[in-house]
C-alpha positions in Angstrom: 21.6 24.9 17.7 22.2 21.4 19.2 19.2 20.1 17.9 20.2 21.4 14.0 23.3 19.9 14.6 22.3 16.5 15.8 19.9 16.5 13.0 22.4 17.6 10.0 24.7 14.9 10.9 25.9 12.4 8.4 24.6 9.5 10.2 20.9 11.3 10.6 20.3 13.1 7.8 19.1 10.4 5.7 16.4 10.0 8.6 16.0 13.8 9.2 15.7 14.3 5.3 12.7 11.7 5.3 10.4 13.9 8.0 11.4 17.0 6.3 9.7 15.4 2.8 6.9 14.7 5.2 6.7 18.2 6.7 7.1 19.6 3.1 4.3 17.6 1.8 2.1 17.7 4.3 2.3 21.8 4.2 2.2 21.5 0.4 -1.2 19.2 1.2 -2.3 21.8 2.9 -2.2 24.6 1.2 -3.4 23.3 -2.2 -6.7 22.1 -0.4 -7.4 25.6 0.7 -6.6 27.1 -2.5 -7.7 24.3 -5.6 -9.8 22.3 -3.0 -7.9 19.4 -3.9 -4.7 18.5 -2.8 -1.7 16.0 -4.2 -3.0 13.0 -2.2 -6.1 13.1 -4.7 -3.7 12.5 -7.8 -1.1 10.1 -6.1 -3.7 8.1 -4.7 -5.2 8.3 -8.5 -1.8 6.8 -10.0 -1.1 4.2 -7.1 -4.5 2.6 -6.6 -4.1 -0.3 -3.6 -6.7 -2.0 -6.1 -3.8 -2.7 -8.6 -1.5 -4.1 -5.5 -1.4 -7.8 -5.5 -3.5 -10.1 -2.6 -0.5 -11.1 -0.5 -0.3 -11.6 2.9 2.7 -8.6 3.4 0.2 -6.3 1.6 -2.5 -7.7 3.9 -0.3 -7.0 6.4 -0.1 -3.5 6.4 -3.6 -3.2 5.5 -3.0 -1.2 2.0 -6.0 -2.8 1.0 -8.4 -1.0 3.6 -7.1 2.2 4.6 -5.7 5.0 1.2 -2.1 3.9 -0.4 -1.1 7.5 0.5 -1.7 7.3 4.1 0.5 4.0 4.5 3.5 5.3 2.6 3.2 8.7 4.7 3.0 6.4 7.8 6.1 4.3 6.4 8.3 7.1 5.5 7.5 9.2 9.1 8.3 6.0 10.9 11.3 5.2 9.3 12.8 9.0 9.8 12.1 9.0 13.6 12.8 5.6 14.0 16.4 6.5 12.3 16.4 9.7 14.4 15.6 7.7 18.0 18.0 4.9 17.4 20.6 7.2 16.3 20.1 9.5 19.4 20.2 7.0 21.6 24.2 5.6 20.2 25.1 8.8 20.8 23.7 9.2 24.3 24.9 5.8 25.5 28.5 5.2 24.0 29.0 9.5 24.1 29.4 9.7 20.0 30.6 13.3 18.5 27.8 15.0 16.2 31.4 14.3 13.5 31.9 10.7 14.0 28.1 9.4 14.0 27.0 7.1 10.8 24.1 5.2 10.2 25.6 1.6 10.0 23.3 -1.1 8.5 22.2 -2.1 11.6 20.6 1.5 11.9 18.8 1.4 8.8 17.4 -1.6 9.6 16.3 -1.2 12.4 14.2 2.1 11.1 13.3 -0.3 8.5 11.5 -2.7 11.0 10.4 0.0 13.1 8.6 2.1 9.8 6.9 -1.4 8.9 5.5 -2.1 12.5 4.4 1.1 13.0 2.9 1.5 9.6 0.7 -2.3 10.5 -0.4 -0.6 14.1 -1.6 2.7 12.9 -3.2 1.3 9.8 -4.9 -1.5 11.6 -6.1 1.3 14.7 -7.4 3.9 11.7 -9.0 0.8 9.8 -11.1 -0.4 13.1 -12.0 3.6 14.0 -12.9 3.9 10.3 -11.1 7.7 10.2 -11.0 7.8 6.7 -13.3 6.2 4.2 -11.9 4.5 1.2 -13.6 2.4 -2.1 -11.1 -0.8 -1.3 -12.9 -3.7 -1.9 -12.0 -7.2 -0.3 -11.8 -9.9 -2.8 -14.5 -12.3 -2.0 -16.8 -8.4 -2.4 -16.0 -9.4 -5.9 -18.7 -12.7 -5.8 -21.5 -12.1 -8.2 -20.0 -9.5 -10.4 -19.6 -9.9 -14.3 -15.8 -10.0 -15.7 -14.9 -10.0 -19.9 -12.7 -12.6 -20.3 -9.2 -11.7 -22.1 -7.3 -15.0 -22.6 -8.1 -16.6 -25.6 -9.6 -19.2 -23.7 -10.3 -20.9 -20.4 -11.2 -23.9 -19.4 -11.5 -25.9 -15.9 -8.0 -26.5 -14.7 -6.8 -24.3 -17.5 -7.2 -20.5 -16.3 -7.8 -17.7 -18.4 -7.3 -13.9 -17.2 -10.2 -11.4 -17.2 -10.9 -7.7 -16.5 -13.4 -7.2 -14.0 -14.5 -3.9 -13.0 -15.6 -3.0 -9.5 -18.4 -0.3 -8.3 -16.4 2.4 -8.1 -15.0 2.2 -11.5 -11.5 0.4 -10.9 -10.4 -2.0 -13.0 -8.6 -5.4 -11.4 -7.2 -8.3 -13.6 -7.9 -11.6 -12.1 -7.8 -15.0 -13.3 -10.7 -17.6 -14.1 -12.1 -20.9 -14.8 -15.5 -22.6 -15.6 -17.2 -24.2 -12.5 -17.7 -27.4 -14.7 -15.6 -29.4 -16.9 -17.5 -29.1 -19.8 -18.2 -25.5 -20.0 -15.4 -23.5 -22.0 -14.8 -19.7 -21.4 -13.4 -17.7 -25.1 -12.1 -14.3 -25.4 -14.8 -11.4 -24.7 -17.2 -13.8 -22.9 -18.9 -12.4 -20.1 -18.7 -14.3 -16.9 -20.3 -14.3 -13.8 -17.7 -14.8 -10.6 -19.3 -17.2 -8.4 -16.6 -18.4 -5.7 -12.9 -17.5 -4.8 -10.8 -20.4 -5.6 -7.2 -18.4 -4.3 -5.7 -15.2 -4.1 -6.5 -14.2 -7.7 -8.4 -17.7 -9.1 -11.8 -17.2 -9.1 -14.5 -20.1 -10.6 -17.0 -18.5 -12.9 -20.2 -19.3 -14.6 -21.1 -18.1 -18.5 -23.8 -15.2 -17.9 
């Protein structure tokens, strides 16, 4: 009774409300892989491809690039409930707060907050190195030697054009490109050949 107290507080709810979700869907995961053989992971992880995320070095970070979308926003949201849960538990335990009179401050939130992102870095980076789950990410420089259709009306060295490229497994990623030399000129529908990784999303291509 404690316990259902503690945890339908106003200052843990919030928290409390986030492991329920994960409890709920987790069980809901479950039980629609028994029945249909495929659960909701399939068609979340359909609609919010990592492939579509942009290269940066916070989505790097938490490694949404290597391990499933759906696993690191599971990871996120479990974190930040019992990382909300612990911190609260432990106000009450050391300045002897009433189940009444506890809120979640913005210090609390936080501080789930940074809990929730390093816990979501750690586990991704453990279950990318034990390679737990298998996943068609590619890294960018994977992309070298592939063909991409050019979009922009044009594109020119120092003057970059976007293009569609589409990877193995059937995803499509928008990048940007530019001829290797100065006197070739890329025009829309051209098919180019990426030959080096200039940035993050640049790549220098060659006329196929």
């Amino acid at each position: 009774m404690e316990l259902i107290n503690f945890l339908t507080a106003y200052g843990v709810a919030p928290f409390a409300g986030a492991l329920a979700a994960m409890f709920v869907f987790f069980f809901v995961e479950a039980i629609l892989s028994m029945v249909a053989g495929v659960g909701v992971t399939h068609f979340v992880q359909s609609a919010m491809s990592s492939h579509h995320l942009p290269d940066t070095s916070f989505t790097n970070w938490l490694f949404v690039k290597e391990v499933p979308l759906m696993l690191v926003l599971s990871t996120f949201i479990s974190a930040f409930g019992l990382g909300g849960i612990t911190t609260q538990a432990l106000h009450m335990w050391l300045f002897d707060v009433p189940y009444g009179r506890l809120e979640a401050s913005p210090v609390v939130y936080l501080l789930a907050l940074a809990f929730a992102f390093v816990a979501t870095h750690y586990l991704a980076k453990l279950i990318g190195k034990m390679q737990l789950v298998s996943t068609t990410a590619l890294e960018p420089h994977e992309f070298i030697g592939g063909v991409a259709t050019l979009t922009s009306k044009v594109a020119r060295k120092g003057y970059a054009g976007s293009a569609n490229f589409t990877d193995k497994h059937g995803y499509v990623h928008l990048l940007m490109v530019e001829p290797v030399t100065d006197e070739e000129i890329f025009n829309e529908g051209n098919r180019v050949e990426l030959v080096h990784k200039a940035s993050a999303s640049l790549y220098h291509a060659r006329r196929t």
